[in-house]
MIDOSE-1310 file (N, C-alpha, C; in nm, 2 decimals, decimal comma, always signed):
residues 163
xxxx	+0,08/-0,12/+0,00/+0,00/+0,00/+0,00/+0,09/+0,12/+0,00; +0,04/+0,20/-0,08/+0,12/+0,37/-0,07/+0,08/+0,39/+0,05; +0,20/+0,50/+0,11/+0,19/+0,56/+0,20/+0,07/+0,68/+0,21; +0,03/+0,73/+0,10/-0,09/+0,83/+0,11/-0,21/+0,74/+0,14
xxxx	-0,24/+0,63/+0,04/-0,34/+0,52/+0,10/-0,35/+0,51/+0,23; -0,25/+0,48/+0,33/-0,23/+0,39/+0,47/-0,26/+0,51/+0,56; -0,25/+0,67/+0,52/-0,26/+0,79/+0,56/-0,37/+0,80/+0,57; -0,50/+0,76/+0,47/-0,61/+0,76/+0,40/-0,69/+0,71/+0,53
xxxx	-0,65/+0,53/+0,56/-0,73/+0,48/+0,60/-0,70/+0,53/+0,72; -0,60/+0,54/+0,82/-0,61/+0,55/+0,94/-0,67/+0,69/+0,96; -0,67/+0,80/+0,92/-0,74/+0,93/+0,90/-0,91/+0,83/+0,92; -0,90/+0,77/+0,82/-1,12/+0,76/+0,83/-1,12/+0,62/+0,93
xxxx	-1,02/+0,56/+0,99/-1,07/+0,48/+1,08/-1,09/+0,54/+1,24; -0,99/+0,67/+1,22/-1,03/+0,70/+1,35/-1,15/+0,79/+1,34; -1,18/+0,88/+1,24/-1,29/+0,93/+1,21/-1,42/+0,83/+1,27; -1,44/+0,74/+1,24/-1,52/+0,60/+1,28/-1,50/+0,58/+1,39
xxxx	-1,41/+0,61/+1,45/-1,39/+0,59/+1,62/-1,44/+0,65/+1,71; -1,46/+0,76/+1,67/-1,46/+0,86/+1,73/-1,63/+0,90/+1,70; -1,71/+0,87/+1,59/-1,83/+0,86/+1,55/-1,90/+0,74/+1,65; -1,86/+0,61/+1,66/-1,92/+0,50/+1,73/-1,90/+0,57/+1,90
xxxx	-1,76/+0,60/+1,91/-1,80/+0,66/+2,07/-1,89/+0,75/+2,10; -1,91/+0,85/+2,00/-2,05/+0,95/+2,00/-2,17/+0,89/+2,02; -2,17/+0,76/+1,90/-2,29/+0,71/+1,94/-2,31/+0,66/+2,11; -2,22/+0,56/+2,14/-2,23/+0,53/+2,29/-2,26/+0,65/+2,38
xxxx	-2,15/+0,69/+2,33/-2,18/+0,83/+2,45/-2,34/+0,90/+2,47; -2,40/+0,88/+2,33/-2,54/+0,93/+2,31/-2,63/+0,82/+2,39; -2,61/+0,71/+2,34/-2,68/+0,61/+2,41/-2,71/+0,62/+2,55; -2,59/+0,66/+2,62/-2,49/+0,67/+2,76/-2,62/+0,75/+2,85
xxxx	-2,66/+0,88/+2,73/-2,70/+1,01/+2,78/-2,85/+0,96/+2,82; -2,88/+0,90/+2,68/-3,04/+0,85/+2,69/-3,09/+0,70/+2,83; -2,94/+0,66/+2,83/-2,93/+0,56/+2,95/-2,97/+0,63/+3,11; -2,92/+0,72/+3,10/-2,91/+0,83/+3,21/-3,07/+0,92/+3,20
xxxx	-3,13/+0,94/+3,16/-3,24/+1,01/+3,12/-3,30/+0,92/+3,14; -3,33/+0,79/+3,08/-3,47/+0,75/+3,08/-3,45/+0,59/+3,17; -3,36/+0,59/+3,21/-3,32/+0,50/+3,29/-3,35/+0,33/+3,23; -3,45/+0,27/+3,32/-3,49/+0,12/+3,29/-3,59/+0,08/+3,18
xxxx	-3,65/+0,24/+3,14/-3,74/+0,27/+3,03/-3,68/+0,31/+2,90; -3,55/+0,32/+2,91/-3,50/+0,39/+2,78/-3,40/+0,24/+2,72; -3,33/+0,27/+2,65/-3,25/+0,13/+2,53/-3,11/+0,18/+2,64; -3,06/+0,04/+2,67/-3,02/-0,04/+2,75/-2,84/-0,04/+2,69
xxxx	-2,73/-0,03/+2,78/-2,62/-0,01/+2,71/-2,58/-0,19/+2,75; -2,56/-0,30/+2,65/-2,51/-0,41/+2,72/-2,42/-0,47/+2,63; -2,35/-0,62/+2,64/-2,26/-0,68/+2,54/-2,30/-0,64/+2,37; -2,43/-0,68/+2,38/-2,48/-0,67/+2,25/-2,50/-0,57/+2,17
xxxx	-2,47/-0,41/+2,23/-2,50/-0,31/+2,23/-2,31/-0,25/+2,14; -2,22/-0,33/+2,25/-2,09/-0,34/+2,20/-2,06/-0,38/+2,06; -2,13/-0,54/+2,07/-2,08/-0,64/+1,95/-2,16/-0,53/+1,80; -2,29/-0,42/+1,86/-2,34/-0,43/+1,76/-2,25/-0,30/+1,70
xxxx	-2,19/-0,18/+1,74/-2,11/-0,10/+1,71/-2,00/-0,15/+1,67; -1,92/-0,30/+1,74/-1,84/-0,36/+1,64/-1,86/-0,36/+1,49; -2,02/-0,41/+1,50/-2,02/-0,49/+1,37/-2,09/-0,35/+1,19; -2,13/-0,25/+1,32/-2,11/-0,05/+1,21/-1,97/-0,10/+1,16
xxxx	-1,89/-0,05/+1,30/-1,77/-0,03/+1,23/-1,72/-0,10/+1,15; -1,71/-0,24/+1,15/-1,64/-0,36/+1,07/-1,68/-0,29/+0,97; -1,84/-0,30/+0,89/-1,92/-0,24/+0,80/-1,85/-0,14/+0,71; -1,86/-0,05/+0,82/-1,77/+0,07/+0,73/-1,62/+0,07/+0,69
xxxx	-1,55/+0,00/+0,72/-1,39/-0,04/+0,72/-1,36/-0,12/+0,58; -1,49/-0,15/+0,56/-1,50/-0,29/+0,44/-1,53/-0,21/+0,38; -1,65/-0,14/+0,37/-1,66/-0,03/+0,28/-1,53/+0,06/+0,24; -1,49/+0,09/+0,29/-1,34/+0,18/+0,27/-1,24/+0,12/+0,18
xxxx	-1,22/-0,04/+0,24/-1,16/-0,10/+0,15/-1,22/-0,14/+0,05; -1,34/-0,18/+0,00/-1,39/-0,22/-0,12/-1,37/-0,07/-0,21; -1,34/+0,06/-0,16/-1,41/+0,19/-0,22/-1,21/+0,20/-0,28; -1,16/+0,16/-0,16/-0,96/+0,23/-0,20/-0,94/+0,14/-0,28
xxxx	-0,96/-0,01/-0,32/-0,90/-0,09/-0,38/-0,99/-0,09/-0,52; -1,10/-0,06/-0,55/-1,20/-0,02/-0,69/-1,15/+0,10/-0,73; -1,06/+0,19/-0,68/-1,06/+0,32/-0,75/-0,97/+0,36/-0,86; -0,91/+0,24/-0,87/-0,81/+0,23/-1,02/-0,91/+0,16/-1,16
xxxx	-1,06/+0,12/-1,09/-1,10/+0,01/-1,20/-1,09/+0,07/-1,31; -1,15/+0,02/-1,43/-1,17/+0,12/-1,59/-1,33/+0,11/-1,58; -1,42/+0,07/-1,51/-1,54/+0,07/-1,52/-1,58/+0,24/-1,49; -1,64/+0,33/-1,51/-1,59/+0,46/-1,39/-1,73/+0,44/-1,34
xxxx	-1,84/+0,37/-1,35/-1,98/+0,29/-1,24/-1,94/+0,30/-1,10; -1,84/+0,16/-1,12/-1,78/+0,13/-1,04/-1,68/+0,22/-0,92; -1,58/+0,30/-1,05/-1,50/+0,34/-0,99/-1,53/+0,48/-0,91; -1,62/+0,56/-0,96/-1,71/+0,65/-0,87/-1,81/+0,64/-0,76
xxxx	-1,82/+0,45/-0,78/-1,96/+0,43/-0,67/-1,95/+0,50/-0,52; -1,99/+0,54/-0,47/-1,99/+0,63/-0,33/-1,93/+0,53/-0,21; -1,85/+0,54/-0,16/-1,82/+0,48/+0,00/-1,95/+0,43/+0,04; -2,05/+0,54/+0,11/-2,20/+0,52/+0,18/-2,25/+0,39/+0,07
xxxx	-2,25/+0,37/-0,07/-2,32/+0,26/-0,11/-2,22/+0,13/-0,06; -2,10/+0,14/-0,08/-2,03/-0,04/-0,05/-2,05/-0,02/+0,13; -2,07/+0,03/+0,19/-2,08/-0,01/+0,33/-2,26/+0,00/+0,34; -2,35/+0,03/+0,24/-2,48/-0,04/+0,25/-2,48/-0,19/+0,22
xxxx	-2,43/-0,19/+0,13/-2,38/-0,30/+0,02/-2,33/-0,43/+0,11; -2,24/-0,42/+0,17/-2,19/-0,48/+0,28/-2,27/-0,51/+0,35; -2,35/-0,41/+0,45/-2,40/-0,43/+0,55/-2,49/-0,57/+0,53; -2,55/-0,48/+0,39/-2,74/-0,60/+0,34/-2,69/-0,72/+0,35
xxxx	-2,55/-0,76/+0,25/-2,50/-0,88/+0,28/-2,50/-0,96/+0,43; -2,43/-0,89/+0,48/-2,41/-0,95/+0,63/-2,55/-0,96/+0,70; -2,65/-0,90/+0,71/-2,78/-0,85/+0,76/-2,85/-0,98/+0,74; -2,83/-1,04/+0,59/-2,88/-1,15/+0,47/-2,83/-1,27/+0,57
xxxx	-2,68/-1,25/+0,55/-2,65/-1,38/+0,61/-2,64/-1,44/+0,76; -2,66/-1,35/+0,84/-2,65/-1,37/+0,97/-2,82/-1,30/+1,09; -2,91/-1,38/+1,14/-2,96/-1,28/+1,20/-2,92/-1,24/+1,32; -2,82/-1,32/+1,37/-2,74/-1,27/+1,50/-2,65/-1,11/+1,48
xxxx	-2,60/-1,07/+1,32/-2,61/-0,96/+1,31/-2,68/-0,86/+1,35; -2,82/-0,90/+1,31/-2,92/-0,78/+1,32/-2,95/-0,78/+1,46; -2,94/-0,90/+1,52/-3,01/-0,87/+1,66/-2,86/-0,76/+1,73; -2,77/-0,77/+1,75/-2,62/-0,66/+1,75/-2,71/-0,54/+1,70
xxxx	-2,70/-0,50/+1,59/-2,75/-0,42/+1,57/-2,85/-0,35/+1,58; -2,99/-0,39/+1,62/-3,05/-0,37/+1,71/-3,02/-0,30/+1,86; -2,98/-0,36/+1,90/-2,91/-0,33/+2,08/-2,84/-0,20/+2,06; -2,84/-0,11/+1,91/-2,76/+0,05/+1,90/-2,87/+0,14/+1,89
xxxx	-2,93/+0,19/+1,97/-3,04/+0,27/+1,98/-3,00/+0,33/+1,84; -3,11/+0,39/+1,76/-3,14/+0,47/+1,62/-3,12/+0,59/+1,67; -3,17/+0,62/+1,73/-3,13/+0,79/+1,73/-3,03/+0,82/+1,84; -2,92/+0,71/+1,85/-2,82/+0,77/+1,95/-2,72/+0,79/+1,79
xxxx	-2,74/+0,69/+1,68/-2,67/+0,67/+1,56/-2,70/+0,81/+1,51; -2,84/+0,84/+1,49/-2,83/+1,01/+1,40/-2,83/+1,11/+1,42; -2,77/+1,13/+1,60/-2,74/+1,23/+1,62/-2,58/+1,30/+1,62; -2,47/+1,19/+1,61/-2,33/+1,25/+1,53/-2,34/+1,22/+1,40
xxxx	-2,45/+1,16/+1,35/-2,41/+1,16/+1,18/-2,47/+1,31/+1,12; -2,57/+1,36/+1,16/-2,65/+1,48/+1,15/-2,52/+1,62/+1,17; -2,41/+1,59/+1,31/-2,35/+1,68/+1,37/-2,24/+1,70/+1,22; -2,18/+1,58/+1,22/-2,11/+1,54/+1,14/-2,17/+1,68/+0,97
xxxx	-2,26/+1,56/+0,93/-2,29/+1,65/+0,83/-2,31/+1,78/+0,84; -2,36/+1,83/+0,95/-2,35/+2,02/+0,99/-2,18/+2,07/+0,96; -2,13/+2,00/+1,03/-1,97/+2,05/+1,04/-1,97/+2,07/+0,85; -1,94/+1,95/+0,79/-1,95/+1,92/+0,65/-1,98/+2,04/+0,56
xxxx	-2,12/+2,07/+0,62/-2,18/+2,16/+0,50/-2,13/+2,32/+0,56; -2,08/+2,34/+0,66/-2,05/+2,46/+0,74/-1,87/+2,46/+0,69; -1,84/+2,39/+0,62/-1,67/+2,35/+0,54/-1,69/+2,44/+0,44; -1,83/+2,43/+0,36/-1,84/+2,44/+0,23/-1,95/+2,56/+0,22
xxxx	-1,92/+2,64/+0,32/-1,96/+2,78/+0,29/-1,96/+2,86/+0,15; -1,87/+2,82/+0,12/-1,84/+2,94/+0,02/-1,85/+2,86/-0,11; -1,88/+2,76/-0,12/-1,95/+2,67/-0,21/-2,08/+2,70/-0,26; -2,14/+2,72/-0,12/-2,28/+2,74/-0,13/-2,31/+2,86/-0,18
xxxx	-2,24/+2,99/-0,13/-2,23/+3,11/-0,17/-2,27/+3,09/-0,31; -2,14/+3,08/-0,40/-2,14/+3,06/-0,52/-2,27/+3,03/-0,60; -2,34/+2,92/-0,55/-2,49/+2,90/-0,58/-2,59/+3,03/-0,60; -2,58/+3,11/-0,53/-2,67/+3,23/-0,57/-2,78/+3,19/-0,44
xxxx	-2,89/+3,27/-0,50/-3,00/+3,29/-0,37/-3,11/+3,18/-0,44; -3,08/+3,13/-0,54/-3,20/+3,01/-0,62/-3,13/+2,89/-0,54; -3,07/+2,87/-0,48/-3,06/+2,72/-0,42/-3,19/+2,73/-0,29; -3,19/+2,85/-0,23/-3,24/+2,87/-0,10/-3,43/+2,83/-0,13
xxxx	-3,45/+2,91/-0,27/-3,57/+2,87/-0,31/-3,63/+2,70/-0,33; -3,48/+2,71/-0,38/-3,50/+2,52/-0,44/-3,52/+2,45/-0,32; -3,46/+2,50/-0,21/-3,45/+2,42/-0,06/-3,60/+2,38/-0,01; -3,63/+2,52/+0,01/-3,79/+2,54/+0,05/-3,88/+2,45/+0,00
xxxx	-3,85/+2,47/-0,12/-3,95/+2,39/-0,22/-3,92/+2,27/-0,21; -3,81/+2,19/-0,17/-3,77/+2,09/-0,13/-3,83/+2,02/+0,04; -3,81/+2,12/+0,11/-3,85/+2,10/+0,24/-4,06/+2,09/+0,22; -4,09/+2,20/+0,16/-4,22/+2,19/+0,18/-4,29/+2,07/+0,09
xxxx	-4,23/+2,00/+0,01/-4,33/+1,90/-0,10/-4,26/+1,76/+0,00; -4,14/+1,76/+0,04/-4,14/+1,63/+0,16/-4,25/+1,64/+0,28; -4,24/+1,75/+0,31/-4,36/+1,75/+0,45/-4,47/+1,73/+0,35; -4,54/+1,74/+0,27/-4,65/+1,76/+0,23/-4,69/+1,65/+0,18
xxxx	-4,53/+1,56/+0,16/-4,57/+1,39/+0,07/-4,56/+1,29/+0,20; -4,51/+1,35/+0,30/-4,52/+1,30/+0,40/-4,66/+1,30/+0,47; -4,68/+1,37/+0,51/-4,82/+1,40/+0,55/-4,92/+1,33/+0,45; -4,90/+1,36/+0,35/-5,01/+1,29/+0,24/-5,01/+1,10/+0,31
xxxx	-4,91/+1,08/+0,30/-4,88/+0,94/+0,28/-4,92/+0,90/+0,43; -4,85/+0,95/+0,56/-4,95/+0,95/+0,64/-5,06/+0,95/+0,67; -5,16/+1,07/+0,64/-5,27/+1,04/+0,63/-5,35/+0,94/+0,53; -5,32/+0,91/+0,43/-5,34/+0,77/+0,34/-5,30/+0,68/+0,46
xxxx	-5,24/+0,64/+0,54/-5,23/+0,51/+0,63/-5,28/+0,53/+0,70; -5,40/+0,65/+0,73/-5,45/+0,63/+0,87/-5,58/+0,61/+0,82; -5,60/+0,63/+0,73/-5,78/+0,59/+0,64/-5,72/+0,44/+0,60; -5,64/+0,38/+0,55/-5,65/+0,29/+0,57/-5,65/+0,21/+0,68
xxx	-5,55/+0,24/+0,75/-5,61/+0,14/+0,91/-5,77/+0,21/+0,95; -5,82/+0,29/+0,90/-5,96/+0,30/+0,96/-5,96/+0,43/+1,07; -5,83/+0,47/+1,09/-5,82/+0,55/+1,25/-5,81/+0,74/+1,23
């Protein structure tokens, strides 16, 4: 491996380390708050943050070792798809996976990925600039037709259950 590769990975594996302790730590908080009523920190809680991380590490490598391919499908495919990609696999093959997985509270998971992407998009200030004042419209209009397809769709499932 080049030395910029080996730079590469240990840069985004501690990035990952440091994201999975966020999540604990989040878990930790909601542990603390809601006590014997709230999602529970235990082995399985561990094995299941092992088995993110493993996820994403495989991702990394399936994404550093495809980026010479001649396919450019392939060779552009996004990190976030081979650590989905991965994951389904494993998810497929094992349900002692998912039950790990499980035991990682959901929203202890999206609240550093959310932070994360704030930091991200607060990088690329001047990115955005560039865009002009028609992105901010596009947003709106973005934000208001999800609420609105949400809502729709919600209320469609509540005439169907009858409620």
């Amino acid at each position: 491996m080049k030395n910029n590769t080996i730079n590469y990975m240990i840069k985004n594996v501690l990035i990952l380390l440091l994201s999975l302790s966020l999540i604990l730590f989040t878990q930790w908080v909601k542990v603390m708050k809601y006590g014997a009523k709230g999602p529970q920190i235990t082995m399985e809680t561990f094995l299941g943050l092992a088995c993110l991380g493993a996820f994403a590490v495989i991702g990394l490598l399936i994404q550093k070792s495809l980026e010479n391919c001649k396919i450019k499908f392939i060779r552009d495919f996004p990190i976030l798809g081979w650590v989905s990609i991965t994951s389904l696999v494993f998810c497929m093959m094992s349900n002692q996976v998912i039950k790990y997985i499980n035991a990682v509270d959901f929203l202890s998971i999206t609240t550093p990925i959310l932070t994360y992407a704030g930091i991200s998009v607060a990088n690329r200030l001047g990115d955005l600039r560039k865009l002009s004042w028609k992105i901010a419209i596009t947003g709106v209009f973005v934000f208001i037709g999800t609420f609105l397809g949400s809502a729709l769709l919600a209320q469609f499932g509540l005439f169907v259950a009858g409620k």
